[in-house]
VEXDRENFI-647539 format. One line per field, with one value per atom (N, C-alpha, C, O): chain; x, y negated, z; residue in one letter; residue number from 1. Coordinates in pm, whole numbers, plus 50000, padded with zeros to 5 digits. Atoms other than C-alpha are relative to their C-alpha. Example, Ala and Ser with C-alpha at 12.3 -4.5 7.8 and 13.67 -1.06 7.14 Angstrom:
<rs>
ch	A	A	A	A	A	A	A	A
x	50089	51230	50090	50194	49918	51367	49923	49974
y	50119	50450	49880	49882	50119	50106	49891	49780
z	50000	50780	50000	50066	49994	50714	50073	50090
aa	A	A	A	A	S	S	S	S
i	1	1	1	1	2	2	2	2
</rs>
This chain:
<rs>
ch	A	A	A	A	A	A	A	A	A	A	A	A	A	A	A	A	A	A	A	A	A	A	A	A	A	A	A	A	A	A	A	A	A	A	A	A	A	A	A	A	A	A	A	A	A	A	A	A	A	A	A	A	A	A	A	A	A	A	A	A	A	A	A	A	A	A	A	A	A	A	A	A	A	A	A	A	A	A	A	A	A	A	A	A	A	A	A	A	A	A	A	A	A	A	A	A	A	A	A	A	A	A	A	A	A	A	A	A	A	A	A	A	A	A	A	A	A	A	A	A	A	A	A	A	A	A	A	A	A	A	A	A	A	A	A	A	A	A	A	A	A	A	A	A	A	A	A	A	A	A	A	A	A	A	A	A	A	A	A	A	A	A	A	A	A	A	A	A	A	A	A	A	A	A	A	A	A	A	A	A	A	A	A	A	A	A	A	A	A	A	A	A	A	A	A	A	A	A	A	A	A	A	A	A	A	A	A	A	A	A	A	A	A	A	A	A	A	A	A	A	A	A	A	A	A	A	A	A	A	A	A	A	A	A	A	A	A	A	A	A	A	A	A	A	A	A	A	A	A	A	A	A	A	A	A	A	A	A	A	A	A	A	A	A	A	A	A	A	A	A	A	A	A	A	A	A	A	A	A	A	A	A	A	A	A	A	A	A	A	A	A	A	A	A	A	A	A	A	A	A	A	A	A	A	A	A	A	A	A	A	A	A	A	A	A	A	A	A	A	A	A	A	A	A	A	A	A	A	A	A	A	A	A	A	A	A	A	A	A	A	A	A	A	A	A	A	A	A	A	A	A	A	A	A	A	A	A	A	A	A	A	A	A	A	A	A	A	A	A	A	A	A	A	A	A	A	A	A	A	A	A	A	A	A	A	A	A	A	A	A	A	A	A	A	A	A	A	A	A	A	A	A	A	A	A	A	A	A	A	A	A	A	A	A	A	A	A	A	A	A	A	A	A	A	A	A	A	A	A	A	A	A	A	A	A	A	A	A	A	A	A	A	A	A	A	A	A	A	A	A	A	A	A	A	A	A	A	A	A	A	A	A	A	A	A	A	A	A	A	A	A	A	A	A	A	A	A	A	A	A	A	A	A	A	A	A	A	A	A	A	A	A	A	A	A	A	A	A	A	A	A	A	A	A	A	A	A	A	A	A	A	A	A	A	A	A	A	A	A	A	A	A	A	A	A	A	A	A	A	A	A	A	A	A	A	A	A	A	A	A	A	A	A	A	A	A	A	A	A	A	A	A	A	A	A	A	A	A	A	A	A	A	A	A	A	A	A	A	A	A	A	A	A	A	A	A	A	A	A	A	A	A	A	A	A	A	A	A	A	A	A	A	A	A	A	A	A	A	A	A	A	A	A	A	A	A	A	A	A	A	A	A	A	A	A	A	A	A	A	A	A	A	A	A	A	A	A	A	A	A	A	A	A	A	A	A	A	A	A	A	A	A	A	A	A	A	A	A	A	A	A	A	A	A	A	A	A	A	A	A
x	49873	06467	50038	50023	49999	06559	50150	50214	49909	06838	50170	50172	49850	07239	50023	49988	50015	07296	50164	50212	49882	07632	50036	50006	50038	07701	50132	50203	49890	07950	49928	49842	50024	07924	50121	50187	49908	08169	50020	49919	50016	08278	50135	50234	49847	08561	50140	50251	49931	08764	50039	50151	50007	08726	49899	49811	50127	08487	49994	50092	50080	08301	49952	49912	50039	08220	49858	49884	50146	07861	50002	50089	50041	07749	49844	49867	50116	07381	49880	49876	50119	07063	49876	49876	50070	06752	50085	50192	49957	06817	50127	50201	49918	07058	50147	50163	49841	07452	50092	50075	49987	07639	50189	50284	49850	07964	50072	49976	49987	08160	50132	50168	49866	08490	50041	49956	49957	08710	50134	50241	49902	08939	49960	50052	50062	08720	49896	49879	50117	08425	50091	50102	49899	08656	50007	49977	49986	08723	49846	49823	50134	08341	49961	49872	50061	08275	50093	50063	49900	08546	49886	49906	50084	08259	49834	49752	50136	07962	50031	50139	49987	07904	49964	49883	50046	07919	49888	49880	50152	07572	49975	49947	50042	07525	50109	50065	49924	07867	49908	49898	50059	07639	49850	49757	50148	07353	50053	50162	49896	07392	49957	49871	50049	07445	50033	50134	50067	07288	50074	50162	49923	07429	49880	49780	50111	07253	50072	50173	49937	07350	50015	50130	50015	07251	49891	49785	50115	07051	49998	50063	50104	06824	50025	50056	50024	06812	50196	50261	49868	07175	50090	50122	49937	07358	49908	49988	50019	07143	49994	49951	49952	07238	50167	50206	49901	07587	50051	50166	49985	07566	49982	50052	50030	07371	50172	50230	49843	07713	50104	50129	49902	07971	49957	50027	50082	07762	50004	49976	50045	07768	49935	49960	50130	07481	50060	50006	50001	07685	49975	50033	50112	07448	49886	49825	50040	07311	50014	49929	49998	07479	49943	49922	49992	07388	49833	49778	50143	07039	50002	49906	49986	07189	49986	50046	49995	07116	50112	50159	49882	07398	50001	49934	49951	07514	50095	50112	49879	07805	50000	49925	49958	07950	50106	50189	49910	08124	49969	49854	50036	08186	49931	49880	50065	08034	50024	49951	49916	08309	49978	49942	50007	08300	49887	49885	50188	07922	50010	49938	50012	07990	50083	50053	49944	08256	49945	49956	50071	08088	49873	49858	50142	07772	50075	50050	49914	07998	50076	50085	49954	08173	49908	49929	50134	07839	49953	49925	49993	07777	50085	50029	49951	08061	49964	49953	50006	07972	50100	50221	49932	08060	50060	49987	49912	08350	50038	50053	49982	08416	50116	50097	49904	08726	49996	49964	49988	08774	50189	50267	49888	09087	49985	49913	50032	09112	49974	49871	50023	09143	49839	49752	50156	08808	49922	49864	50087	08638	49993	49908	49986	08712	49884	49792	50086	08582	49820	49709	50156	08273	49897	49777	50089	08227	49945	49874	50023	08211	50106	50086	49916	08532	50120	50147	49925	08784	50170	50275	49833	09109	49992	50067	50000	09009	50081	50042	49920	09229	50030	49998	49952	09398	49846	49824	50144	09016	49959	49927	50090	08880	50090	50038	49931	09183	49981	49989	50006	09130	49846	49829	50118	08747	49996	49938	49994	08839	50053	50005	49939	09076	49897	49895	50099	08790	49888	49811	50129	08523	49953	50042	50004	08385	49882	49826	50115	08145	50051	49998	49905	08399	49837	49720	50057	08233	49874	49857	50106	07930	49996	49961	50005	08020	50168	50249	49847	08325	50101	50101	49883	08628	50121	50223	49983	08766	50061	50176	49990	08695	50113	50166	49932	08898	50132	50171	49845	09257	50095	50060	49902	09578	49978	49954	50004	09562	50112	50220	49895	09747	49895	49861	50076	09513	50088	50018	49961	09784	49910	49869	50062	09601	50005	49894	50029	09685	49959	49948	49984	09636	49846	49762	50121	09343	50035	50113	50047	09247	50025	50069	49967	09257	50093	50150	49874	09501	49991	49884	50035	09582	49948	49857	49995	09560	49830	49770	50185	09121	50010	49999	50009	09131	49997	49905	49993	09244	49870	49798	50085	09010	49894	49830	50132	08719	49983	49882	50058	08780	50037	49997	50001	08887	49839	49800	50110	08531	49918	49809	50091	08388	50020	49945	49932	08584	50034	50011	49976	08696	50168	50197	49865	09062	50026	50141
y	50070	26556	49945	50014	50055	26311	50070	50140	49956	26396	49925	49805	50067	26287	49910	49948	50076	26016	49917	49852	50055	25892	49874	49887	50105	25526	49909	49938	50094	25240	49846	49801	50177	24867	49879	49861	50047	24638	49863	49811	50037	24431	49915	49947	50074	24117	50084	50039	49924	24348	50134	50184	49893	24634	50076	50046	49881	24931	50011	49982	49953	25029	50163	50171	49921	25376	50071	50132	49924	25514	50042	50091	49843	25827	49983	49949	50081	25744	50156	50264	49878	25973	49891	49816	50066	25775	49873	49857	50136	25416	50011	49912	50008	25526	50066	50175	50020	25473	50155	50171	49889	25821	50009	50075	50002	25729	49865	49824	50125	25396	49967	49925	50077	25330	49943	49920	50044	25194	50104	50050	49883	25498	50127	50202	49948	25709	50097	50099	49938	25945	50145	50157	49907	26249	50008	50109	50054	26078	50037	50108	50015	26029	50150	50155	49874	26418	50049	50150	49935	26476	49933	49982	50040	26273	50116	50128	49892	26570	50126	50185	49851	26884	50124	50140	49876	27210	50024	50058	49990	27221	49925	49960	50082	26918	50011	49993	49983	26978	50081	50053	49908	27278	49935	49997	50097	27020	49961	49983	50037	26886	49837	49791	50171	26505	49919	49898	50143	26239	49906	49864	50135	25964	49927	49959	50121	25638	49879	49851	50141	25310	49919	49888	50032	25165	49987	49944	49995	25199	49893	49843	50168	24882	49931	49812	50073	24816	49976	49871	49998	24901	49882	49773	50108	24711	49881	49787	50134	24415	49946	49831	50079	24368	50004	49930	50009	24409	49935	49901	50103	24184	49852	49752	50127	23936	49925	49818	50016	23980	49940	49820	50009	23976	49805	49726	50159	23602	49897	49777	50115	23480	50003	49956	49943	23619	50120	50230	49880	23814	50080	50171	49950	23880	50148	50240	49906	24078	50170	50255	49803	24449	50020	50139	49894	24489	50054	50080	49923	24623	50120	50197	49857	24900	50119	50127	49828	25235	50053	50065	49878	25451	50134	50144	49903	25760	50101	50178	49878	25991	50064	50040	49904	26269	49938	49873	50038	26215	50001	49986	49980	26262	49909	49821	50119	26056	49865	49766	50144	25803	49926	49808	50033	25762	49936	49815	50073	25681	49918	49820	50116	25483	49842	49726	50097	25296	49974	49851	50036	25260	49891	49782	50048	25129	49853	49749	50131	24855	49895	49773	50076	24759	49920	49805	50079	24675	49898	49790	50112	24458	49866	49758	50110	24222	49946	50027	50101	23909	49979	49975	50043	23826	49872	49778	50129	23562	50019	49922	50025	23674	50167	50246	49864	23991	50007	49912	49914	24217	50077	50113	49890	24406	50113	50111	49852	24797	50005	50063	50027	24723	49963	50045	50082	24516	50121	50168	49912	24778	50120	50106	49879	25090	49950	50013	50008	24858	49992	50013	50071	24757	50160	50184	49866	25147	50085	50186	49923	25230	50087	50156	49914	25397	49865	49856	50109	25071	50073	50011	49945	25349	50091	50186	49920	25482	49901	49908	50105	25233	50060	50019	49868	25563	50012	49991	49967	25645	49935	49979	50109	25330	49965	49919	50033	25302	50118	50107	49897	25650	49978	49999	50027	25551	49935	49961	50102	25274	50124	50156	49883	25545	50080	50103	49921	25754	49976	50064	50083	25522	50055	50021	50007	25625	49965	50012	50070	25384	49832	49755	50078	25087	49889	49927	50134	24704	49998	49933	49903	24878	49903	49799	50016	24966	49915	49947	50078	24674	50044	49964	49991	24817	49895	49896	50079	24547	49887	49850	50114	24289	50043	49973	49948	24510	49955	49999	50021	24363	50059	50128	49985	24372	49923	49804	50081	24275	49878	49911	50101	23907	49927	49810	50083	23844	50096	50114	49925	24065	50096	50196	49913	24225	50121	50173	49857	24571	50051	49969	49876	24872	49956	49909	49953	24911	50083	50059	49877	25218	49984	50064	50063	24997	49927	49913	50055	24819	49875	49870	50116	24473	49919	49862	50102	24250	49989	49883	50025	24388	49947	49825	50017	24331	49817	49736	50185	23949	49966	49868	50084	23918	49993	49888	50038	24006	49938	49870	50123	23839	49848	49754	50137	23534	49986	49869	50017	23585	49984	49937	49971	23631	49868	49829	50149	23263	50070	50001	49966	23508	49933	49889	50033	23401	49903	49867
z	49987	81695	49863	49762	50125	81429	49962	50041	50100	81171	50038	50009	50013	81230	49893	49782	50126	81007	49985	50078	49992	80897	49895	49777	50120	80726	50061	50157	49959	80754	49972	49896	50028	80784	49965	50067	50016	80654	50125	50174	49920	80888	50004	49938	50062	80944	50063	50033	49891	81166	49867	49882	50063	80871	50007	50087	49999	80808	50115	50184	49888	81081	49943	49827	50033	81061	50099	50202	49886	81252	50007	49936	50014	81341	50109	50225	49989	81436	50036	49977	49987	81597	49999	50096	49968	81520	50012	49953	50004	81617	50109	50112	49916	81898	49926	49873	50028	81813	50107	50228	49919	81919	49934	49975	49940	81798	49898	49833	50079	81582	50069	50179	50001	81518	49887	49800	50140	81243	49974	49947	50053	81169	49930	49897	50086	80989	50025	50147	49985	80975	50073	50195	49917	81066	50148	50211	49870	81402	50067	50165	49943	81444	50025	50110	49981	81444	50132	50196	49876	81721	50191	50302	49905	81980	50002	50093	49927	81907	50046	50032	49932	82079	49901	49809	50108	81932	49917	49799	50061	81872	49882	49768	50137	81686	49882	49768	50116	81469	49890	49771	50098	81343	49933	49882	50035	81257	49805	49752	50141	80863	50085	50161	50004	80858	49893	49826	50108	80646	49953	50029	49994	80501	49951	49886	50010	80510	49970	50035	50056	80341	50157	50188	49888	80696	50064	50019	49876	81003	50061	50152	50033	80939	50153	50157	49882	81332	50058	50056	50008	81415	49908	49957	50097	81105	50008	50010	49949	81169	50089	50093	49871	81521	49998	50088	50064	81404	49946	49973	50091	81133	50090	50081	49933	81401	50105	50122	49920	81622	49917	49929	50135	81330	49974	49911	50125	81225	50137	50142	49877	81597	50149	50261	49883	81803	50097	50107	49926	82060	50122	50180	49948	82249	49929	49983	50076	81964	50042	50066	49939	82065	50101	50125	49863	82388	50031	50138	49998	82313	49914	49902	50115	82041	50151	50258	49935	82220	49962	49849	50049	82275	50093	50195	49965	82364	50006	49911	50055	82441	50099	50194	49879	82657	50031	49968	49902	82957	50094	50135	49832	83301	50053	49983	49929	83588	49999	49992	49952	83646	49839	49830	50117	83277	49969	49947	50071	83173	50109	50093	49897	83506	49976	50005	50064	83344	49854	49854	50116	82979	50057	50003	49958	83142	50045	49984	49936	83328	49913	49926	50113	83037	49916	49876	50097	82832	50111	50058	49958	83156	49990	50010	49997	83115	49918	49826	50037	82946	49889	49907	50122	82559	50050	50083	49998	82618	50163	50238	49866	82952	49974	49882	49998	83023	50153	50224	49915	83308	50022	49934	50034	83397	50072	50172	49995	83429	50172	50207	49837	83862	49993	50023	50077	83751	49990	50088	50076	83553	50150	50239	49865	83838	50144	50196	49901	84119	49939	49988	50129	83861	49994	49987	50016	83847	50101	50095	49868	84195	50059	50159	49900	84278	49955	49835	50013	84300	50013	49992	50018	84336	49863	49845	50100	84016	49866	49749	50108	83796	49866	49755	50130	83577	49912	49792	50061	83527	49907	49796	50061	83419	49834	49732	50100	83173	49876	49754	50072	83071	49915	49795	50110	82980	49881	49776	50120	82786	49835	49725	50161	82546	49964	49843	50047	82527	49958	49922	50020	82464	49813	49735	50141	82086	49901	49802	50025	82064	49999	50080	49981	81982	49990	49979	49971	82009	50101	50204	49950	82103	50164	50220	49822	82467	49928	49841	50077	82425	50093	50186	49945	82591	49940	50009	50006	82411	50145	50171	49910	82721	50101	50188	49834	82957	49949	49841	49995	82978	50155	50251	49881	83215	50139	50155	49890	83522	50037	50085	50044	83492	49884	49900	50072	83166	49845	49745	50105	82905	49930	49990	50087	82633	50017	50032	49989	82667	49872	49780	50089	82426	49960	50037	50034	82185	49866	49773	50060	82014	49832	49749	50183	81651	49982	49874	50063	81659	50137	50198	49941	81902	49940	50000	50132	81584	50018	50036	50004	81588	50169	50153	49821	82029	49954	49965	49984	81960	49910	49932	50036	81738	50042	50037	49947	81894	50097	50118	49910	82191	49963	50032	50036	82017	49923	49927	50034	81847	50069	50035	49838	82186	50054	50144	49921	82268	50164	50263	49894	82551	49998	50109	50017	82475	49893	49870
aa	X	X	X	X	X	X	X	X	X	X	X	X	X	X	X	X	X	X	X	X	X	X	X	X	X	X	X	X	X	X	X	X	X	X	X	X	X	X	X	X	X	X	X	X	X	X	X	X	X	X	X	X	X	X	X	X	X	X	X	X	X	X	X	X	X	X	X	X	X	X	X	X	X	X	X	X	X	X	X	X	X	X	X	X	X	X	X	X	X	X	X	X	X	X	X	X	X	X	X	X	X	X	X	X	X	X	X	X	X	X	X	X	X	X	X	X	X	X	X	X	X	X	X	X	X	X	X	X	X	X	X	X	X	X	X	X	X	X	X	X	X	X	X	X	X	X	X	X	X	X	X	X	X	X	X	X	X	X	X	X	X	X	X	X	X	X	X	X	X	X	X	X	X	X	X	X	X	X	X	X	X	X	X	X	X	X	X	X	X	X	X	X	X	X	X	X	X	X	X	X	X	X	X	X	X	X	X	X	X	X	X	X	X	X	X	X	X	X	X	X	X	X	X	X	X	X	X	X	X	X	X	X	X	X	X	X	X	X	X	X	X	X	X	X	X	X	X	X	X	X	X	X	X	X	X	X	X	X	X	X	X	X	X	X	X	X	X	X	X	X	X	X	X	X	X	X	X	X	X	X	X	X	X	X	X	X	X	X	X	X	X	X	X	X	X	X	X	X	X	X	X	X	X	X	X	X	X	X	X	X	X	X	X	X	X	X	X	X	X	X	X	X	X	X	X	X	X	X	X	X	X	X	X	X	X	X	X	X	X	X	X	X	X	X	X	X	X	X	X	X	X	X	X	X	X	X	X	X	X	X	X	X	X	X	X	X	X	X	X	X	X	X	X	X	X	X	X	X	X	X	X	X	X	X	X	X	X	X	X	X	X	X	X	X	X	X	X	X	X	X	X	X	X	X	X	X	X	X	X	X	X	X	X	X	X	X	X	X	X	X	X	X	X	X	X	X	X	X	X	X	X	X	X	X	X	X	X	X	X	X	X	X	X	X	X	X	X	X	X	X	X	X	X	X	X	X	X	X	X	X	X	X	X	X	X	X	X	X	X	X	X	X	X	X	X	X	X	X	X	X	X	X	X	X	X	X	X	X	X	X	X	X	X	X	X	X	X	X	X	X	X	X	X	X	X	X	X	X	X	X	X	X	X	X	X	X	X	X	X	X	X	X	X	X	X	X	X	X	X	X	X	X	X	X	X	X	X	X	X	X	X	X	X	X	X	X	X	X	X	X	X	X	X	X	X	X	X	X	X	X	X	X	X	X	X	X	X	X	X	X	X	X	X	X	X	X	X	X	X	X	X	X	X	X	X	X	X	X	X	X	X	X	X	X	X	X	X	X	X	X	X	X	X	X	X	X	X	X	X	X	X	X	X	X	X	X	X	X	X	X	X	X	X	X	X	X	X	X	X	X	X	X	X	X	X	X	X	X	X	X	X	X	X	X	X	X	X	X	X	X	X	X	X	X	X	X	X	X	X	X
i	1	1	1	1	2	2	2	2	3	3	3	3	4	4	4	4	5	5	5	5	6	6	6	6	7	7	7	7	8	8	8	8	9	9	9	9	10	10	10	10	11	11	11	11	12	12	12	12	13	13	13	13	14	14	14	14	15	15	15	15	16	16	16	16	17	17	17	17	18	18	18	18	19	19	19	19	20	20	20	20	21	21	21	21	22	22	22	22	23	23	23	23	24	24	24	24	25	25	25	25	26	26	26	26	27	27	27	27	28	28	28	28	29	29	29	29	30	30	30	30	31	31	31	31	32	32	32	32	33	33	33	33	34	34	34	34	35	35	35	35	36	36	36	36	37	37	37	37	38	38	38	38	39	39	39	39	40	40	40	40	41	41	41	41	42	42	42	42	43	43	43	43	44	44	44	44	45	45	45	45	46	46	46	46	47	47	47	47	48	48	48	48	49	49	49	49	50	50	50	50	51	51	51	51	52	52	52	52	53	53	53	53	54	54	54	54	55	55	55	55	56	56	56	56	57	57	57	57	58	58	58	58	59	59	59	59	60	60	60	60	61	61	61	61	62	62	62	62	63	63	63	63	64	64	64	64	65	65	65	65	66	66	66	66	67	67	67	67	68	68	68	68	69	69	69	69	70	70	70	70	71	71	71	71	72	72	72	72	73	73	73	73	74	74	74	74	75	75	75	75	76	76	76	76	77	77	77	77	78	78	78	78	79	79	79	79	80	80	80	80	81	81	81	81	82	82	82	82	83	83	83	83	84	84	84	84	85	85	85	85	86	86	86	86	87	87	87	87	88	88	88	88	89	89	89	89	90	90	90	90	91	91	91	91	92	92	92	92	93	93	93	93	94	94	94	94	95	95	95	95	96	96	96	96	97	97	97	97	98	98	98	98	99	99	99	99	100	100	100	100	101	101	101	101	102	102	102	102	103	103	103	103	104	104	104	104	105	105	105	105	106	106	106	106	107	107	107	107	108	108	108	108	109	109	109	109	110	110	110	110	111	111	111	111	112	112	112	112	113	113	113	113	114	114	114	114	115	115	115	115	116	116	116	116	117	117	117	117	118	118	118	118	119	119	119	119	120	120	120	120	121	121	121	121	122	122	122	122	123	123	123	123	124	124	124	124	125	125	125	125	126	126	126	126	127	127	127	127	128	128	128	128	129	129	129	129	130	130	130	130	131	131	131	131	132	132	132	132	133	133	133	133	134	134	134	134	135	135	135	135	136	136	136	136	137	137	137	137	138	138	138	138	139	139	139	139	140	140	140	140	141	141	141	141	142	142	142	142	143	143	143	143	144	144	144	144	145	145	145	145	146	146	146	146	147	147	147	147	148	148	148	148	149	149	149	149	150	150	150	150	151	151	151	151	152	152	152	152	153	153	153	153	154	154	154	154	155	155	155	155	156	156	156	156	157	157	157	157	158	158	158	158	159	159	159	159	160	160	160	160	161	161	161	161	162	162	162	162	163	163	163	163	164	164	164	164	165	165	165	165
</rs>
């Protein structure tokens, strides 16, 4: 089993912070490394972890996104814990279409249980694999922005980067 590896990427949005197994992405937000240890399991807390300037495959599909190409993420490997409905909604989210949004009604039916609305909203808050899996795209039902985890100010921008809005 490869080594935990922890690194940041600068990014127009702000730091990006990783938390990285091998080439697969296991957790990434922009609120700090702290945050990133609250997504492993007991086990791996007791692991040591690495720091790495950046994980060459990762930060340059990142960078390719960040420059244009966003199409670029949706081949990063990821991984987190979570229930069914959850990895059912993460998985659904990395389907929608850069420049294209969803709303949380959206996302639920997208996951297979269409009265799960609370759910799908609840995945999004728990998501800790930000751009990644993009909870981003998911809005209000109407087209209103809605809540994100960093702030609204990063949400507009990425989907104005996305030309989703």
């Amino acid at each position: 089993m490869s080594e935990l590896l922890s690194s940041t990427f600068a990014s127009p949005i702000g730091k990006l912070y990783l938390l990285t197994r091998g080439e697969t992405v296991l957790a990434l937000n922009l609120s700090g490394f702290q945050d990133l240890l609250s997504s492993l399991s007991p086990r791996e807390l007791e692991e040591k972890i690495g720091k790495s300037a950046k994980v060459k495959d990762v930060t340059d599909k990142l960078a390719d996104y960040f420059d244009g190409d966003l199409k670029a993420i949706n081949c990063i490997k990821v991984k987190q814990p979570g229930g069914d409905f959850s990895q059912r909604a993460w998985s659904s989210m990395r389907a929608i279409k850069a420049g294209k949004t969803e709303s949380y009604a959206d996302l639920a039916h997208r996951a297979g249980s269409p009265a799960a609305v609370r759910a799908a909203g609840s995945a999004c808050a728990k998501n800790k694999i930000a751009v990644i899996i993009p909870c981003h795209r998911i809005v209000k039902t109407g087209g209103a922005i809605g809540a994100y985890g960093w702030g609204v100010k990063k949400k507009i921008w990425l989907l104005e980067h996305e030309n989703a809005i």
